[in-house]
N, C-alpha and C positions, 0 to 999 in steps of 0.2 A: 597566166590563167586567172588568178584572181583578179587582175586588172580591170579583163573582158568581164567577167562577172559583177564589180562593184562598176563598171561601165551602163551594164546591160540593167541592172539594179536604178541605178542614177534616171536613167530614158524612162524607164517603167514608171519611177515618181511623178518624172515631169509629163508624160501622158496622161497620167490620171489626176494629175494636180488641173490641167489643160479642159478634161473632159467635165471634172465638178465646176471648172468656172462656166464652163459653156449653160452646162446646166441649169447654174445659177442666176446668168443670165436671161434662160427663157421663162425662168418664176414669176409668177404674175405679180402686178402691183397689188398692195394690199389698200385696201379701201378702209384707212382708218377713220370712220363717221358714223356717229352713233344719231340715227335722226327720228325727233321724236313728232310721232303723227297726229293729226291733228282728231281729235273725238267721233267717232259715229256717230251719225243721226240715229237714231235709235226709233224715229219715224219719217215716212214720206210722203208722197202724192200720189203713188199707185197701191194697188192694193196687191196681196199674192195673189188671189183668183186672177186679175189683169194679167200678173209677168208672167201664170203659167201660161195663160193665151199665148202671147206674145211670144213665149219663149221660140227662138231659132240658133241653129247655128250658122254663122254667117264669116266667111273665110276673105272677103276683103274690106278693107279700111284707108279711112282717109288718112290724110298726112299731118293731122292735126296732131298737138301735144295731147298728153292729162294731165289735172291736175293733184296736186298731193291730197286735196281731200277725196276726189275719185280714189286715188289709191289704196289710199285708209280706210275706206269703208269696204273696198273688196277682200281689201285684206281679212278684216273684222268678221265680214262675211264667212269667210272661209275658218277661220281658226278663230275667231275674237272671244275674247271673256265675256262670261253674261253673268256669272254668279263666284267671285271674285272669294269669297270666303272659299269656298269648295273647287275652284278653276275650274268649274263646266264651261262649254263651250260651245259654240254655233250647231258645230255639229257631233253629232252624239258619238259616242266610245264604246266601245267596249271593256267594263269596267274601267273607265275612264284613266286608260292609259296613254291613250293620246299618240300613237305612233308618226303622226304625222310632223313635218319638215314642211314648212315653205319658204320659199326664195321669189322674190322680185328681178326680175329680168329688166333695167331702167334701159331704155333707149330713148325714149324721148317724153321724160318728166318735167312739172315746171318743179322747180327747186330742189332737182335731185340729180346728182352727176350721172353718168352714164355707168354702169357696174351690175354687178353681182350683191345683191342685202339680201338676208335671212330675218324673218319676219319674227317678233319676240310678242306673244301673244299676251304676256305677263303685262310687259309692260307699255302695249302698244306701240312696239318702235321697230325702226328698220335698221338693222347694226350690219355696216359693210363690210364685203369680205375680199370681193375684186375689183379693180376698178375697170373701165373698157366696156363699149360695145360689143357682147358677146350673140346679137341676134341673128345674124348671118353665119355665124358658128353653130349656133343651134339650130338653125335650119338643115342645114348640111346633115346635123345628126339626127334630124328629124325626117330625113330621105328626102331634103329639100323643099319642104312644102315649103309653099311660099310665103303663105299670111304669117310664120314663126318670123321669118326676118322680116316682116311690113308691122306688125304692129309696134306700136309704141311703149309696149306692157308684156311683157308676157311672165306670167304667174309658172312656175313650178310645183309640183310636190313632190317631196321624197317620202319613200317610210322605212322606216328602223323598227324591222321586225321583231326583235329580240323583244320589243316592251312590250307586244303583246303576248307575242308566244310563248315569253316568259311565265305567263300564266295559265294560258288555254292549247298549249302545246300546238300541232303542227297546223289544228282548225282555227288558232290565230291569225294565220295569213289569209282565210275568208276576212276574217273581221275587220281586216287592215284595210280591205279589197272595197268590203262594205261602205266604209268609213270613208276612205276615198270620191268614192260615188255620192253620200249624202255630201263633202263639201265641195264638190263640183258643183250641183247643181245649187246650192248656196251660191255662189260665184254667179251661176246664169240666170238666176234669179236678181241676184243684185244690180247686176249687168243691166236687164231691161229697164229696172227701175231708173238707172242711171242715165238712159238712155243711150247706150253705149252698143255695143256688140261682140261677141267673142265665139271659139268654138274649140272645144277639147278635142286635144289631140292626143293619142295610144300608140298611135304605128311612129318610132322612134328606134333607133339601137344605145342600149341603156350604157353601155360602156365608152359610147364615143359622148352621149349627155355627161357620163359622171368625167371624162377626158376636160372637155372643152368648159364646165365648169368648176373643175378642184372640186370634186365633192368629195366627202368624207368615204371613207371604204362601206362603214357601216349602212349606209343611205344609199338604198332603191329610186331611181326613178319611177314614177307610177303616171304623172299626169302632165302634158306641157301645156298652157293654157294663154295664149294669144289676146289679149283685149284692146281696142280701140273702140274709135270714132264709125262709125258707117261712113259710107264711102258714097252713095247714093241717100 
């Protein structure tokens, strides 16, 4: 009887020993590159009355790359420093808490591997978390639209509710919601100046977006945001 038992004991190790390698195996590679972007123009050739004209959303694109300074400045756009003593930023806060997360979705950058970065608004930089083309995965979790796996860019936001709400109790999550909305259109704003094109996308299932990129528990998806080239 004891035999059967340190038998049955023995199997159970080596099953579970079996099933953490499997596991281990499916762990994404880690994107260890810490890459620093290159300055924002801080002026351009259109003016904001112009990119509100312009502004569009436009859902396909060419097959062209972007470049890393495109990148940087959408980034900057959306989260960037402007008053560096006090960390204000692009776009406004509520008691500048800042709940906002963004990720770089790299598929086809010039001088950036293909992966998952999280964007460091401190110090302008893109610090990798995954490596891999995850845009046709993010499609899929985006109910398949299709410009998420065509573009060569696509922009994330998460938000980590707690740093607001921490203050302003449950009518934090308007302000989160708020805040999201002005750096969107930062982004679509910058977008036309760039002469680029993009279009924010909402209809997603936020459990297969935080699946298919390892994102933290804490961190909401809020916004998946697709940029390229126009396509005509």
């Amino acid at each position: 009887m004891m035999q059967r038992v340190a038998m049955f004991a023995f199997l159970a190790l080596v099953v579970a020993a079996l099933v953490f390698s499997c596991k281990g195996d499916s762990s994404p590679e880690t994107l260890q590159e810490i890459v620093e972007l290159p300055k924002p123009r801080l002026d351009g050739d259109m003016s904001v009355e112009r990119a509100l004209e312009l502004r569009r959303s436009v859902r396909e694109y060419s097959d062209e790359s972007l470049s890393l300074d495109e990148v940087s400045q959408l980034l900057w756009a959306a989260q960037g420093i402007t008053e560096p003593a006090r960390g204000y930023r692009t776009a406004p806060s509520a008691g500048a808490t800042y709940p906002l997360e963004v990720y770089a979705v790299v598929g086809e950058v010039q001088g950036l591997e293909p992966g998952l970065y999280r964007y460091s608004p401190g110090d302008n930089e893109l610090i990798g978390k995954i490596e891999g083309d995850f845009r046709r995965e993010l499609q899929g979790a985006a109910l398949g639209q299709r410009m998420v796996g065509d573009a060569p860019l696509v922009i994330l936001f998460t938000a980590v509710y707690e740093r607001t709400t921490a203050r302003y109790g449950q009518r934090g999550e308007r302000y989160v919601h708020m805040e999201a909305g002005h750096a969107a259109q930062n982004i679509y704003l910058q977008v036309v100046s760039l002469n680029l094109v993009t279009v924010v996308v909402g209809a997603f299932n936020e459990v297969e977006v935080k699946d298919v990129l390892h994102l933290p528990q804490e961190e909401e998806p809020l916004y998946i945001i697709p940029v390229g080239r126009p396509k005509f």
